[in-house]
FIVEXTI-928268 format. One record per residue (C-alpha): x, y, z; residue number from 0; residue in one letter. Coordinates in steps of 0.25 Angstrom, whole numbers, plus 5000, padded with zeros to 4 digits. Layout:
FIVEXTI-928268
<c1->X, c2->Y, c3->Z, nr->NUM, rest->A>
...
END
This chain:
FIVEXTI-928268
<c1->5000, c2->5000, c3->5000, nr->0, rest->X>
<c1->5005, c2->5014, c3->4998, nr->1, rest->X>
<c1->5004, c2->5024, c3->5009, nr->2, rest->X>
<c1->5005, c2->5040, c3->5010, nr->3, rest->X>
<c1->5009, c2->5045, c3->5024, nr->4, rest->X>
<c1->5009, c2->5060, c3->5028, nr->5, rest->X>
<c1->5015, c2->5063, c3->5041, nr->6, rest->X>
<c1->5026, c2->5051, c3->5039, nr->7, rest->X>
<c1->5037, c2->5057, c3->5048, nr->8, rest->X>
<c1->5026, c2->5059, c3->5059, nr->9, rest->X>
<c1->5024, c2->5049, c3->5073, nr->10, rest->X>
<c1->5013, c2->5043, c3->5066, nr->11, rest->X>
<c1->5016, c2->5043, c3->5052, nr->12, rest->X>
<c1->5030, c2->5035, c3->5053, nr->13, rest->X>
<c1->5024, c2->5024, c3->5059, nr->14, rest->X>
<c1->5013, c2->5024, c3->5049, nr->15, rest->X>
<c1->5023, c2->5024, c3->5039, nr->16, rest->X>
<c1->5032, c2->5013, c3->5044, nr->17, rest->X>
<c1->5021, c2->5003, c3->5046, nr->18, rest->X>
<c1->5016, c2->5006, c3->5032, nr->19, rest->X>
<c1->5031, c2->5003, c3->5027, nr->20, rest->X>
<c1->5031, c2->4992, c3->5035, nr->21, rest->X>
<c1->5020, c2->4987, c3->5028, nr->22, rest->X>
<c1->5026, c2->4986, c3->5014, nr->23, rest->X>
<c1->5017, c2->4999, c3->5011, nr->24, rest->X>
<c1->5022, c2->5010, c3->5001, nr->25, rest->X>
<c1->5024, c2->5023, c3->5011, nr->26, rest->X>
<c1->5024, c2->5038, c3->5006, nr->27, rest->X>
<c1->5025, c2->5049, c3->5017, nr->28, rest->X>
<c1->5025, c2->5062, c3->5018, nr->29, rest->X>
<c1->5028, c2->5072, c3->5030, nr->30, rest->X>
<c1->5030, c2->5087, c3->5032, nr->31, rest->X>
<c1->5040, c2->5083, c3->5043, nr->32, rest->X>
<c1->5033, c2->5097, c3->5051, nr->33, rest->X>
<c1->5034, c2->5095, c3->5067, nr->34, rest->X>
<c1->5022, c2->5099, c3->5073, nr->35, rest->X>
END
């Protein structure tokens, strides 16, 4: 499956992304790496 993360660099969103890697799953991401 392919799979479009915004917020990627984030707590939430680098987990996410791992375990969709993990997975065998085609990962794109994007992030505006901005500290709130």
């Amino acid at each position: 499956m392919k799979a479009f993360v915004t917020g990627a660099t984030g707590f939430i969103g680098s987990h996410l992304v791992d375990a969709l890697v993990a997975r065998g799953d085609a990962v794109r991401v994007i992030d505006d790496l901005f500290s709130g």
